[in-house]
ZALUM-736539 format. One record per atom (N, C-alpha, C, CB): x, y, z; residue in one letter. Coordinates in steps of 0.001 Angstrom, whole numbers, plus 500000, padded with zeros to 6 digits. Glycine has a CB too. Layout:
N
XYZa
...
END
This chain:
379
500854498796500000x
500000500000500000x
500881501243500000x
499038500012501237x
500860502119499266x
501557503622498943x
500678504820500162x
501135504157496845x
501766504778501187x
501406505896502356x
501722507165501697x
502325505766503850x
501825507514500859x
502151508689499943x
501040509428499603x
502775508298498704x
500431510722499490x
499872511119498835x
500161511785497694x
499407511466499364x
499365511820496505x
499775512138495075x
499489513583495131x
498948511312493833x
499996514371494159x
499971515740493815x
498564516058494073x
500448516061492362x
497426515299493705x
496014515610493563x
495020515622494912x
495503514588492583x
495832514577495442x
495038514778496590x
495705515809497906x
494764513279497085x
497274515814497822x
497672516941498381x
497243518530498477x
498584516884497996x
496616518472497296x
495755519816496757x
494641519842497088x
495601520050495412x
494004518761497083x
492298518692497987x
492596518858499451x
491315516950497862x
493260518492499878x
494408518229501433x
494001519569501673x
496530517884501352x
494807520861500613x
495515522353500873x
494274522835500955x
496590523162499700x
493444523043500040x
492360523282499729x
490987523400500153x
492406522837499207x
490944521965501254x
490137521604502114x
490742522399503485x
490039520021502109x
491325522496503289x
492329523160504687x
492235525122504977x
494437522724504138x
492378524868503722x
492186526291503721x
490735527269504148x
492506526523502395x
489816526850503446x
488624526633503529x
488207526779504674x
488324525656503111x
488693525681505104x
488048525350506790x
488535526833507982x
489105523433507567x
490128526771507652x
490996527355508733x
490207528937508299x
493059527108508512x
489982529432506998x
490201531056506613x
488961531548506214x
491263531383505374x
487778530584505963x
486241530812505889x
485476530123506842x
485685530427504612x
485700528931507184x
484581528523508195x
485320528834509590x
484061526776508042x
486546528832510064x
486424528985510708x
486200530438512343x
486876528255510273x
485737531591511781x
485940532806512006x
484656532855512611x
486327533710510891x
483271532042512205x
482276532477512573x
481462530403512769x
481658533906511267x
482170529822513220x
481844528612513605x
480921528431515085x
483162527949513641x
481554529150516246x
480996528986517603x
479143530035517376x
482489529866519015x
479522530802516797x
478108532054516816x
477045531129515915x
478527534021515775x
477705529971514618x
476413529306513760x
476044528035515161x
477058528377511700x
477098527469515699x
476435526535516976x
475862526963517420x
476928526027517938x
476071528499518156x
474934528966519219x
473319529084518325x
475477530760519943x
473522529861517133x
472784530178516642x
472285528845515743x
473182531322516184x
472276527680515354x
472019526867515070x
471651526981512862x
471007526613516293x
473009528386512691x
472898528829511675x
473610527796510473x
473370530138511865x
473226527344509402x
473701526660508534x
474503527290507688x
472881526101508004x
475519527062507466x
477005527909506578x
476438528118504799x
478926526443506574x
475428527980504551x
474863527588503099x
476232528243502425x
473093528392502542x
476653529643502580x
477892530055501373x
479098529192501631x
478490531789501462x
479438528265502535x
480562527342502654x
479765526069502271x
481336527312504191x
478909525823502159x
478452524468501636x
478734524579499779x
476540524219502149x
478447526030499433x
478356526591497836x
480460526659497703x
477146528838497693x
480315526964498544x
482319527113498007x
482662525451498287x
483768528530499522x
481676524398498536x
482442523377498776x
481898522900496786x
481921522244500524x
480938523276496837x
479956522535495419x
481207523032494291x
477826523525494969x
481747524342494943x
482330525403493655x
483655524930493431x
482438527181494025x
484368524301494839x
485730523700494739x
485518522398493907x
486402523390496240x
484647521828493674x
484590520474492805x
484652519309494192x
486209520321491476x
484201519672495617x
484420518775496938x
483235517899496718x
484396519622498538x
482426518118496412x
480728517356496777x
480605516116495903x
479178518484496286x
480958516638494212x
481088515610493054x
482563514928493270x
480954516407491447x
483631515152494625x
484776514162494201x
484692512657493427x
485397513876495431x
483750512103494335x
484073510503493734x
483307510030492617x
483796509370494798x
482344511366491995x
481707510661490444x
481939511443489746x
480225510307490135x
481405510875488192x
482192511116487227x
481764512645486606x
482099509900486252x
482728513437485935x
482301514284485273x
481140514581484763x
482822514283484674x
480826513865484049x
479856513889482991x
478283514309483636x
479887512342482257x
478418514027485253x
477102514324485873x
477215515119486483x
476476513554486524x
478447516030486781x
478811517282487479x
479952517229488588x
477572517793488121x
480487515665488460x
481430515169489697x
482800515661489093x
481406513301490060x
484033515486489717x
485023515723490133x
486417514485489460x
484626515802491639x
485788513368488769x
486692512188487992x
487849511953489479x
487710512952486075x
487382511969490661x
488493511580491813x
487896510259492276x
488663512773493208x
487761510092493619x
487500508695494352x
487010508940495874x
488961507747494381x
486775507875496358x
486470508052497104x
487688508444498652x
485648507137496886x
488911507937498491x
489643508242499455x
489725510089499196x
491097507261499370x
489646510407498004x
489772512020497629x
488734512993498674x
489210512261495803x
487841511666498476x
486221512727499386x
486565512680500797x
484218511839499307x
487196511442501343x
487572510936502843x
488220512465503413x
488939509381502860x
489163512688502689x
490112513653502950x
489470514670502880x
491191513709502213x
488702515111502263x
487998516592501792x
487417516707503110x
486744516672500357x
486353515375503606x
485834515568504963x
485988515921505792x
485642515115505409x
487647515344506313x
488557514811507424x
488642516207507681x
490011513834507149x
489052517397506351x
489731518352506570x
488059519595507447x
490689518783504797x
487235519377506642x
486791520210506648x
485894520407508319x
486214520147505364x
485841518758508927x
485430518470509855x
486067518720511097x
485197517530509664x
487329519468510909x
488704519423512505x
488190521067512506x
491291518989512107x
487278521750511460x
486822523095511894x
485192523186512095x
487310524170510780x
484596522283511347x
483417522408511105x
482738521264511219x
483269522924510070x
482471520390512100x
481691518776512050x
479896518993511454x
481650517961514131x
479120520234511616x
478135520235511035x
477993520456509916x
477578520710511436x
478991521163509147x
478991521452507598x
479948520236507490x
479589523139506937x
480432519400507682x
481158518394507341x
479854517093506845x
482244518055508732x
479292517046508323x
477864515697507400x
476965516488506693x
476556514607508623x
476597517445506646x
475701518001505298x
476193517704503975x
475587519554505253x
477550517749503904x
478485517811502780x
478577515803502951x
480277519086503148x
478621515435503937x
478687513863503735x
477616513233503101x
478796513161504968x
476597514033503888x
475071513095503589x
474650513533502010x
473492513657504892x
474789514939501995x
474857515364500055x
475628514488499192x
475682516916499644x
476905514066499568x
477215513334498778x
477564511730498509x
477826513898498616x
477046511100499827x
477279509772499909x
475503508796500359x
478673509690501220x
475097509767500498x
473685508963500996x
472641509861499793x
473143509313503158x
472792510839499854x
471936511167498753x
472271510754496832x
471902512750499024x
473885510910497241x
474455510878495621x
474595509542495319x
475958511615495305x
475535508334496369x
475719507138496030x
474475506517495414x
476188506483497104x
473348506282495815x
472400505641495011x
471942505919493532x
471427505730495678x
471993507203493338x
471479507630492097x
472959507520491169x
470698509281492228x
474223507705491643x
475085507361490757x
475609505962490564x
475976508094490956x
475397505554491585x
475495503733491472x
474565502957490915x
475515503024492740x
473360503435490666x
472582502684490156x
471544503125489433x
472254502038490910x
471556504464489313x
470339505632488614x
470576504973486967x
470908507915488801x
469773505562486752x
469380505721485059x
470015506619484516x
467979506075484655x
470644506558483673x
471247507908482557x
469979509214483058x
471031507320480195x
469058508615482614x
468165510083483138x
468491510884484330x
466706509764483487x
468115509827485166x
467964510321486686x
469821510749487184x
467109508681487851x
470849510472487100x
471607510742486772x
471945512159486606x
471610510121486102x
471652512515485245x
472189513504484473x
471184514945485240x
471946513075482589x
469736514199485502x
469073515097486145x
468733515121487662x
468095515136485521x
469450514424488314x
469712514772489936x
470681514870490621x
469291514106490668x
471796514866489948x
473374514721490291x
473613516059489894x
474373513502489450x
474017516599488883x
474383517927489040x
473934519227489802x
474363518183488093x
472242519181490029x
472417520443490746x
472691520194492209x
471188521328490588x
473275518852493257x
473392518889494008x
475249518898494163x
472455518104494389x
475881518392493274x
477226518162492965x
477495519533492690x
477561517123491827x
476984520128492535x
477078522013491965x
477305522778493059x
475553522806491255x
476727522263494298x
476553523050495489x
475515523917495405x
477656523759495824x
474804523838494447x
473647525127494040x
472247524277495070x
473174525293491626x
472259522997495269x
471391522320496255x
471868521195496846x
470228521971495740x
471063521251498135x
471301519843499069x
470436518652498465x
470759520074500801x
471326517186499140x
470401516194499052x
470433515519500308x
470618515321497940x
469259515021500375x
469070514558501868x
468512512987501459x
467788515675502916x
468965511924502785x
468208510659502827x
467560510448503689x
468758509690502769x
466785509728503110x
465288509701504230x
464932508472504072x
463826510719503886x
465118507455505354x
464846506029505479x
464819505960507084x
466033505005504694x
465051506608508218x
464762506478509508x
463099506737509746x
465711507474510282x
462733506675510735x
461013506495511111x
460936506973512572x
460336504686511022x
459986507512512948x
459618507195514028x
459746505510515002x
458459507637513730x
459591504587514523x
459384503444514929x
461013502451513766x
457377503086514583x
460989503423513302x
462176502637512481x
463032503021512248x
462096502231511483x
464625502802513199x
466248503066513380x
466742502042512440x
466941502828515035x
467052500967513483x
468109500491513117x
467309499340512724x
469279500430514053x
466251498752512208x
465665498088511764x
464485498716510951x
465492497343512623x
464710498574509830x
464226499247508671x
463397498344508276x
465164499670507648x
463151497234508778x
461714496541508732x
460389496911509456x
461897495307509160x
460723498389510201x
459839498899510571x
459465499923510068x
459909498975511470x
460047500322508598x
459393501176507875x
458194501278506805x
460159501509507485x
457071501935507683x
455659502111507262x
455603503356505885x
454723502655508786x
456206504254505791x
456153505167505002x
455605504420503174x
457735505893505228x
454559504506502449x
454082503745501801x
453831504686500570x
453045503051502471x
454531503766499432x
454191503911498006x
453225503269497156x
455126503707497446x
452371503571496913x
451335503197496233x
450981503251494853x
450616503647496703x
451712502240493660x
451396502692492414x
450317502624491843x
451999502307491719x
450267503652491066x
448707504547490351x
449302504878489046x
448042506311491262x
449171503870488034x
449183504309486806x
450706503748486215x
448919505948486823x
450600505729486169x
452492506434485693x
453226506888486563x
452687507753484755x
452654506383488295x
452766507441489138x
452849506330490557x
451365508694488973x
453795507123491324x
453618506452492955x
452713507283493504x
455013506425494024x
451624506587494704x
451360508409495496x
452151507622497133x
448682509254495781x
452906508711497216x
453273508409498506x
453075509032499690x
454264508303498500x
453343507712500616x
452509508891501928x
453195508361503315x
450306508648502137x
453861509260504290x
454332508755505487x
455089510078505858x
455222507327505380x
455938509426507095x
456868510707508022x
457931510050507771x
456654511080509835x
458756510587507761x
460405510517508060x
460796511135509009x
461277510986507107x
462044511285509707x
462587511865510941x
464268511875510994x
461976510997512179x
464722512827511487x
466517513177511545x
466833512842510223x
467624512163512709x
466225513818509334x
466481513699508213x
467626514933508083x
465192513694507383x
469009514660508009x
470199515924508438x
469962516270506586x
472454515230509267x
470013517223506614x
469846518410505449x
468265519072505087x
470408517689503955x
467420518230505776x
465790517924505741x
465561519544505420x
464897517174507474x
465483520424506078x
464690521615506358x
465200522473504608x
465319522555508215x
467052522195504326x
467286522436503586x
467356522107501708x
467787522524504235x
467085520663501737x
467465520133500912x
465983520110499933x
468192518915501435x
466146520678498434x
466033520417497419x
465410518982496861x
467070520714497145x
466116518125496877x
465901516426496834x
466203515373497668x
466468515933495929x
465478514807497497x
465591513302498659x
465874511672497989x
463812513091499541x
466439511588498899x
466442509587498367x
465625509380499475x
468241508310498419x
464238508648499232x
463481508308500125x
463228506517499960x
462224509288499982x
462956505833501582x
462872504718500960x
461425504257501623x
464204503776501166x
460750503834501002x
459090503239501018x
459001502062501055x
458197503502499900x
458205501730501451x
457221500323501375x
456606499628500100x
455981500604502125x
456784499091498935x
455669499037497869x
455076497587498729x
456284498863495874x
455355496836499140x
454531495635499755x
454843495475500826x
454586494413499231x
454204496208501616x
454377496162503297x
454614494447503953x
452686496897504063x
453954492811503223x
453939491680503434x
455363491352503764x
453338491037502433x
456374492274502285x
457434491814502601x
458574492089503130x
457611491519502019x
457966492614503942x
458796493667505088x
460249494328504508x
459279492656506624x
461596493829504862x
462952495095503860x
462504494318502628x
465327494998504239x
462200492942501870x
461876493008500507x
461066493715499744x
461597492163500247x
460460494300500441x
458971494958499842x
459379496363500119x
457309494474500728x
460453496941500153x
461129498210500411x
461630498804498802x
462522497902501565x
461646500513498523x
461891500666496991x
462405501958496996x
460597500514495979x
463268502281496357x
464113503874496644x
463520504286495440x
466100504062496704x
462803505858495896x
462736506837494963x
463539507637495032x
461790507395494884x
463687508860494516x
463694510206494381x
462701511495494396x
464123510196493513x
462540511690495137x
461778512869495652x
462502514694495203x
461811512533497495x
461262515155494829x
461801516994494836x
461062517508496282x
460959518219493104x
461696518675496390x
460702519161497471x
459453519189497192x
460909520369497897x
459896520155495542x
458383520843495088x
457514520088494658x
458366521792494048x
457724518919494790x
456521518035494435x
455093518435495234x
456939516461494819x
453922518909495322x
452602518990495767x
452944518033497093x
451357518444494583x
452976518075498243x
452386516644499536x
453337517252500230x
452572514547499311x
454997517463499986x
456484517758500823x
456222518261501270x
457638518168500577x
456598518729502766x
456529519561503971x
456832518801504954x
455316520193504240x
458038519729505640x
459114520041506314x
458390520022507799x
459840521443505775x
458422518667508815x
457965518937509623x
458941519425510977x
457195518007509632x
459054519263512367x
459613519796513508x
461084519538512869x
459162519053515042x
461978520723513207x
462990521100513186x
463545520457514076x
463077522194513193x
464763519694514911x
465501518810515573x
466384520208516299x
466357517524514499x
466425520297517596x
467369520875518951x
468255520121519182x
466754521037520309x
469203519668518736x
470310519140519313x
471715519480519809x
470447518503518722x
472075518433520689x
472765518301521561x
474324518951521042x
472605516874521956x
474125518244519564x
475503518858518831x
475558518868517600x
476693518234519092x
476337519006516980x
476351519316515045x
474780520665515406x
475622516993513455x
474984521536516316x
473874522313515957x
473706523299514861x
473625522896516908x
474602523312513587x
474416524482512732x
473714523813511251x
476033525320512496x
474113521885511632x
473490521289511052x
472226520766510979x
473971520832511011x
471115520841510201x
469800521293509723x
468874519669509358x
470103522448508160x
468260519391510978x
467725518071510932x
466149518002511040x
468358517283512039x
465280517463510361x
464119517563510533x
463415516119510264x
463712518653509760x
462257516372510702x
461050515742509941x
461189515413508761x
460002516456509864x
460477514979507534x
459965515264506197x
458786514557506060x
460886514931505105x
457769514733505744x
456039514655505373x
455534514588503935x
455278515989505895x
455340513429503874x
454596513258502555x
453557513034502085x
454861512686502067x
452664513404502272x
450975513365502307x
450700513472500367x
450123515200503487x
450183512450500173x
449690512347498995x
451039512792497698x
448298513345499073x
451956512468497808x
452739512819497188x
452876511970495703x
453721512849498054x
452405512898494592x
452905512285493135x
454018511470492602x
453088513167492437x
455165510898492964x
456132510931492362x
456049509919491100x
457106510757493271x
456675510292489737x
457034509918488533x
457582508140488837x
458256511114487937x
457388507451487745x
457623506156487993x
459077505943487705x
456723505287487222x
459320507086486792x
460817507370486694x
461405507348487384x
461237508178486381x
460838507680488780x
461680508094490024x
462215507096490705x
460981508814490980x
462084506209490359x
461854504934490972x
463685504617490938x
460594503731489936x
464166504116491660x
465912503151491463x
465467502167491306x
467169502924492686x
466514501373489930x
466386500004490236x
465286499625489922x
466591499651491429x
463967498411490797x
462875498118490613x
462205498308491815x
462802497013490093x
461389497521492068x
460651497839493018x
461204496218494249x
458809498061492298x
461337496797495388x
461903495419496237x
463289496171496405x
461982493600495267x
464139496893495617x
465327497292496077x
465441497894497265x
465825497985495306x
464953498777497495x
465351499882498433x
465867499908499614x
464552500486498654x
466284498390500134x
466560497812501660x
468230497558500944x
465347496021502390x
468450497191499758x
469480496934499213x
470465498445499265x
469060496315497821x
469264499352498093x
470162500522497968x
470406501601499647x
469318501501496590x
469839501444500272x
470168501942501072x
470947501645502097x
469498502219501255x
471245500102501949x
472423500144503094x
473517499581501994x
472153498987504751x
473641500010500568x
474862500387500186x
475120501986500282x
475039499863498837x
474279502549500134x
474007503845500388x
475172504394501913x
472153503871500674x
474823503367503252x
475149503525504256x
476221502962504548x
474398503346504875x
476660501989503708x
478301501597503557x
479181502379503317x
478634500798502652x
478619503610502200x
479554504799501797x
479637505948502778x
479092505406500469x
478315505795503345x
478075507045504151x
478639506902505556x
476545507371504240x
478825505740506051x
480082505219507252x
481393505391507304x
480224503953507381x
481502506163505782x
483343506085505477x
482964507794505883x
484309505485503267x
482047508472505425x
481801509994505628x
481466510245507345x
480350510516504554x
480926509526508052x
480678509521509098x
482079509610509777x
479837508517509335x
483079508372509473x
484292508091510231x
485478509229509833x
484777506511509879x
485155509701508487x
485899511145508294x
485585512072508912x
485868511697507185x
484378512460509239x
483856513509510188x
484007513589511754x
482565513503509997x
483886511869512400x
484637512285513396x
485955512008513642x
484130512014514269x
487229511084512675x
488225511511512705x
489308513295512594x
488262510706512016x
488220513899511969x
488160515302511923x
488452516260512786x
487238515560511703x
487007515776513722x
486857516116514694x
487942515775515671x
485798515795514902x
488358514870515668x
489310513855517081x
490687515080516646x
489858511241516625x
491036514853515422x
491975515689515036x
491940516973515049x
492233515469514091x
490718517436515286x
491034518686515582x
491108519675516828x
490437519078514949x
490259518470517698x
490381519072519549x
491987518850519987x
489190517833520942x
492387517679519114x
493996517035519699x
494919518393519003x
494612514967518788x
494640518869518075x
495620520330517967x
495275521063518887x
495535521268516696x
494319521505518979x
494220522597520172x
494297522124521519x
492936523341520143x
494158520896521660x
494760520557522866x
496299520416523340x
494265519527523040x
497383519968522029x
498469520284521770x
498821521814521599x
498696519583520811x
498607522334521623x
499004523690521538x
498397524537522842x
498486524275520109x
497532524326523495x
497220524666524634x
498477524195525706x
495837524085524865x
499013522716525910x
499773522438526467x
500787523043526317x
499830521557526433x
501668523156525089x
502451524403525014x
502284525705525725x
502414524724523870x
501216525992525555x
501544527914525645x
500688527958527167x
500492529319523906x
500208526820527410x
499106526804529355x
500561526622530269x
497496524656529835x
501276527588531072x
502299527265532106x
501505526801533540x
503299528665532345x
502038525958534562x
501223525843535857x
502527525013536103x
499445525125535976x
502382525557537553x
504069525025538640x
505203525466537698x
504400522842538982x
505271527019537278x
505903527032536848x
507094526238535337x
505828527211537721x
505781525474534618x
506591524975533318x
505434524596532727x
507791523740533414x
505647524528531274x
504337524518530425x
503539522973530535x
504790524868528708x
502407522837530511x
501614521740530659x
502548520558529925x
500087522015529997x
502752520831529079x
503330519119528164x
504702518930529324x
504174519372525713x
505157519808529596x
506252518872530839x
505875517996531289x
506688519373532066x
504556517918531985x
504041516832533199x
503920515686532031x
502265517271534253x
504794514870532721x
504425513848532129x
503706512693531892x
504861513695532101x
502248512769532398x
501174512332532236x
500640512436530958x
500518512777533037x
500731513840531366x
499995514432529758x
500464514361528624x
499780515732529589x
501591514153528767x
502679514169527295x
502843512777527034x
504403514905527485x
502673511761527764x
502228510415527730x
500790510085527006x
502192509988529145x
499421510872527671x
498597510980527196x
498584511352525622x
498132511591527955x
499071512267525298x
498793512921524315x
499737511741523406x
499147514620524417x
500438511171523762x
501054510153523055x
500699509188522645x
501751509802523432x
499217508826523659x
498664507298522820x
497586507801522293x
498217505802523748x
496741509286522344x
496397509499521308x
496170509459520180x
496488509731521293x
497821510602520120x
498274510427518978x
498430508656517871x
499512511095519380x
498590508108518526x
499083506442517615x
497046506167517608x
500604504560519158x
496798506262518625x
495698505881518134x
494346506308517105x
495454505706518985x
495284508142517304x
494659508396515628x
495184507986514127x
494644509822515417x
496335507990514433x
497136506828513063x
496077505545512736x
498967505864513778x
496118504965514071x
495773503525513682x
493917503939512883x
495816502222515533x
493403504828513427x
491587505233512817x
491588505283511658x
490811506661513150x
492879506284511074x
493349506508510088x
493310506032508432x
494126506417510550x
494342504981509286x
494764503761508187x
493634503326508188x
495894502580508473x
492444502758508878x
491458502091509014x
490678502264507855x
490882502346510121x
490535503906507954x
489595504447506919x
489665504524505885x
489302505321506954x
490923505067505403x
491623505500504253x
491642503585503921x
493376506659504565x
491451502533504087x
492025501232503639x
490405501604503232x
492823499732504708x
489311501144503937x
487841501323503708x
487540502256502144x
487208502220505190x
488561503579502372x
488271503916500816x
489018503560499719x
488241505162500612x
489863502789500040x
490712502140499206x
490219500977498244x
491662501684500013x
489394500397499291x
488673499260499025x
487212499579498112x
488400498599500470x
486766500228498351x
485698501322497700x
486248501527495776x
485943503239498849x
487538502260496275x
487711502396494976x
488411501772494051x
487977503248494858x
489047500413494751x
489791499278493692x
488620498259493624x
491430498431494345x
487079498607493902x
485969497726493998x
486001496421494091x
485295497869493142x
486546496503495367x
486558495797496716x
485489495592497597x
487344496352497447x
484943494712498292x
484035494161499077x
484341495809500630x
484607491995499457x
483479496506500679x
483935497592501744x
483107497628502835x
483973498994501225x
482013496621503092x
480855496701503860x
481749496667505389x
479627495333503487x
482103495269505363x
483227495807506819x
483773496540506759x
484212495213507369x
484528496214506295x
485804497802506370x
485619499090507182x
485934498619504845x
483812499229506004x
483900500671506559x
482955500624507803x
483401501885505409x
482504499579508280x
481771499554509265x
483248499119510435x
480323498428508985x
484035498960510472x
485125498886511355x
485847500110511276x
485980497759511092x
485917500516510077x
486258502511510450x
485599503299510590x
486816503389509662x
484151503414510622x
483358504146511454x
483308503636512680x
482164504294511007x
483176502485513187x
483408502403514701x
484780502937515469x
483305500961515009x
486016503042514731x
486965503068515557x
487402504387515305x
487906502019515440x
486897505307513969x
486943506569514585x
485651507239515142x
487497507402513666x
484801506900515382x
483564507683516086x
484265507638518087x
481551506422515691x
484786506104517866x
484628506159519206x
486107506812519652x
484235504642519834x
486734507274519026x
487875508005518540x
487876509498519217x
487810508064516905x
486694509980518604x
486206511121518454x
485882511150519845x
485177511330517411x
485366510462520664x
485027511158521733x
486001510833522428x
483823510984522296x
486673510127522900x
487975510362523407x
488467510930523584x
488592510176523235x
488788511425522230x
489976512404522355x
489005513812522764x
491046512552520676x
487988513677522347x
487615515376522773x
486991515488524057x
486499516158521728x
486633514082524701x
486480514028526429x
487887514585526708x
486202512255527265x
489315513592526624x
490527514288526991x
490680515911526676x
491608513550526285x
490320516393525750x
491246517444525269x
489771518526525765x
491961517309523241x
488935518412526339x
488236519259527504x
488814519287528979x
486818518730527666x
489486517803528899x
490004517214530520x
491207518495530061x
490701514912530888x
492086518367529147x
493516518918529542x
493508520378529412x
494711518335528617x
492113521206528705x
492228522527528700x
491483523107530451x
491346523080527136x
491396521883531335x
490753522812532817x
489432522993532538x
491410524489533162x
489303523853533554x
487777524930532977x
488011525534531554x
487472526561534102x
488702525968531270x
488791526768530081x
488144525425529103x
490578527448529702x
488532524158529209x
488073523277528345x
486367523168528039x
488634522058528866x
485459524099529208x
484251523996529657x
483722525377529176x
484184523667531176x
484693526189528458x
483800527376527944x
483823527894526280x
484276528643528837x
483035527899525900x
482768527975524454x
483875528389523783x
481699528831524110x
484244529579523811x
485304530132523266x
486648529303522671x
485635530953524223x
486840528043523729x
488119527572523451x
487714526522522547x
488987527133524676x
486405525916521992x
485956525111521015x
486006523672521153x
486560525423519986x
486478523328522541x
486849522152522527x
485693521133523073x
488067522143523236x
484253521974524026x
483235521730524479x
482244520937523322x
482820522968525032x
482280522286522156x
481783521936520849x
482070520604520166x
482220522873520031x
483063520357519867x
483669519714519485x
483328517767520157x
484883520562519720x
483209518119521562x
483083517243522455x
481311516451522414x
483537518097523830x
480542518079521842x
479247517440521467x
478659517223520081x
478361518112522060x
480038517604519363x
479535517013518060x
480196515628517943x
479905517963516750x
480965514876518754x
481769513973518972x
480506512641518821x
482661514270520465x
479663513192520062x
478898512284520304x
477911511778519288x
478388512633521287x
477274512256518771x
476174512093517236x
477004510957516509x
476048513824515950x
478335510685516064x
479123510412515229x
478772508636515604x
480684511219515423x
478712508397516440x
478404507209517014x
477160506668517365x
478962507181517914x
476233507183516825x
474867506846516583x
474461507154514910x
473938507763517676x
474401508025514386x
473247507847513247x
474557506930512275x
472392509764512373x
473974507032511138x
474323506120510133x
474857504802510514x
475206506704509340x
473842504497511549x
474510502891512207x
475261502735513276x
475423502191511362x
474455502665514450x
475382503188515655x
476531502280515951x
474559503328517020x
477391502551516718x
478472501207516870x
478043500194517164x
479459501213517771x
477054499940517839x
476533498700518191x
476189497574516980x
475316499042518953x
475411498411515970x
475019497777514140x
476501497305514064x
474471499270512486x
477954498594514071x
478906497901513255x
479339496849514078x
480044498738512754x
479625496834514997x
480131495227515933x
479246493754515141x
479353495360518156x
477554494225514569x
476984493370514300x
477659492748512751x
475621493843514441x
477803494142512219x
478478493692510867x
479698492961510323x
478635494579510361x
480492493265511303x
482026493138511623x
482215491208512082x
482468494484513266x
481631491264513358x
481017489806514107x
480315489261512516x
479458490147515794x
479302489652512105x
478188489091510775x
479643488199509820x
477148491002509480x
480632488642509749x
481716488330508530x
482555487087508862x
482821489631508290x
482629487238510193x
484206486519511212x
483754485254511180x
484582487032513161x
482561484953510512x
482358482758511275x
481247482391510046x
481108482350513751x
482144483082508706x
481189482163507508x
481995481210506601x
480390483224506356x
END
């Protein structure tokens, strides 16, 4: 394996970096308080060519891969973890299905204006009654004609309030519980859409989670992925990709409380010599450190595997577990090593500590990946 990075992705590296450090990050703590969504940094991500990295030109993508997008994340997430999964879920849960398996049509006409940054895409397959078992999804398509009418709730739908289009997944034969499951494509403006309770959370607050409501909704038969019976399929390939975006976001994160926690130790003096003297902490900060290497490699192998189309279902369900739980670690520690100061907004590391936590629940909480991981080890 080549630990090297190439000219191209060194530049998504700079790029992503830049971004983060000299636009998002100046007015990051005031969108948490304010629970404000960065929309002109989501548009400079569409405009850098970040959103379309891993598909192809021709639909508005970027001709890169998927380790290209890992990195774009990683970077953008050590400043920003809520504009980091908007930008994940736009492009790995909303985009993977329609470019993995869409129609030239659907394709050409739902991939670019979200790969553009000019709109969000959001996925919508959680329920009220249905997490982590998607055999409890009631939300129901009903074909009529030329036409689905669909009708149900969705919930923690992250881009929901904002997003343009949806990958939604329905019921066409409720008998056959995930077989009888079918991915459309949804517009907002379709007649039925509406945006129900807005989500208060704990963390990623600038990121934009809701409801979505579909009461009598038209959708085109066109809209349809695939056939009908897929949609239990496409969506947890959907969530295979979107686990590698998850584990970039909170490797991001892990990496980015551990700088400012490194650099706090530097310049914080007490008993007279700067914090990293004690050597607890400089111990601490030492197995950290290896143990963000090891998340690392984890992930970056997960997109490796992705893009030499490779079997990635573990993979990336073993690198979203080991950097989510990564993520809070290090940003429990790196609140522990800034004192009180670690406990007040300003120093970012609080933030950081509660966007930590989310990372390890949605898109399959760790508990699913242990199932997936265990699912492989005794066939």
């Amino acid at each position: 394996m080549n630990f090297e990075f190439n000219e191209k992705q060194k530049m998504i590296i700079k790029n992503a970096r830049d971004l983060a450090e000299n636009y998002l990050l100046p007015g990051v703590i005031e969108r948490d308080e304010t629970s404000t969504f960065p929309m002109d940094g989501y548009k400079k991500l569409g405009q850098l060519g970040f959103i379309g990295l891993p598909y192809s030109s021709e639909y508005g993508g970027s001709d890169a891969g998927y380790l290209e997008y890992v990195l774009a994340v990683e970077e953008i997430a050590k400043v920003d973890a809520s504009l980091a999964i908007a930008y994940s879920v736009a492009t790995s849960l909303y985009g993977g299905p329609i470019a993995d398996y869409g129609t030239e049509e659907q394709k050409k006409k739902y991939l670019p204006p979200v790969l553009s940054g000019d709109s969000l895409g959001a996925f919508n397959l959680t329920e009220p009654n249905a997490g982590s078992d998607a055999a409890g999804v009631i939300t129901r398509a009903e074909k009529k004609g030329d036409h689905y009418l669909l009708n149900g709730l969705k919930c923690f739908s992250t881009n929901g309030p904002l997003a343009d289009y949806f990958f939604v997944v329905a019921s066409t034969d409720s008998e056959q519980k995930t077989r009888g499951l079918s991915g459309f494509i949804v517009e907002k403006s379709f007649p039925g859409v509406t945006i129900g309770k807005v989500d208060n959370k704990m963390g990623i607050r600038s990121a934009q989670v809701s409801e979505v409501i579909f009461n009598d909704v038209m959708v085109p038969e066109e809209n349809l992925i695939l056939e009908e019976g897929k949609g239990f399929f496409l969506a947890m390939k959907a969530l295979d990709g979107g686990r590698m975006g998850v584990a970039a976001q909170a490797l991001g994160i892990a990496e980015g409380a551990y700088e400012l926690a490194r650099k706090y130790l530097m310049e914080r003096e007490q008993f007279g010599k700067p914090l990293y003297r004690n050597q607890y902490l400089s111990f601490k900060m030492a197995e950290l450190n290896i143990k963000i290497e090891q998340a690392k490699l984890l992930l970056y192998k997960a997109a490796c595997d992705k893009d030499a189309g490779r079997s990635y279902t573990t993979s990336a369900a073993k690198a979203k577990y080991a950097c989510t739980n990564l993520a809070m670690e290090v940003t429990t520690e790196a609140v522990q090593m800034h004192g009180g100061n670690g406990y007040m907004r300003e120093y970012h590391v609080e933030r950081m500590m509660r966007d930590a936590k989310i990372t390890q629940i949605y898109e399959g909480t760790n508990e699913i990946q242990k199932l997936i991981v265990s699912g492989g080890l005794f066939r």
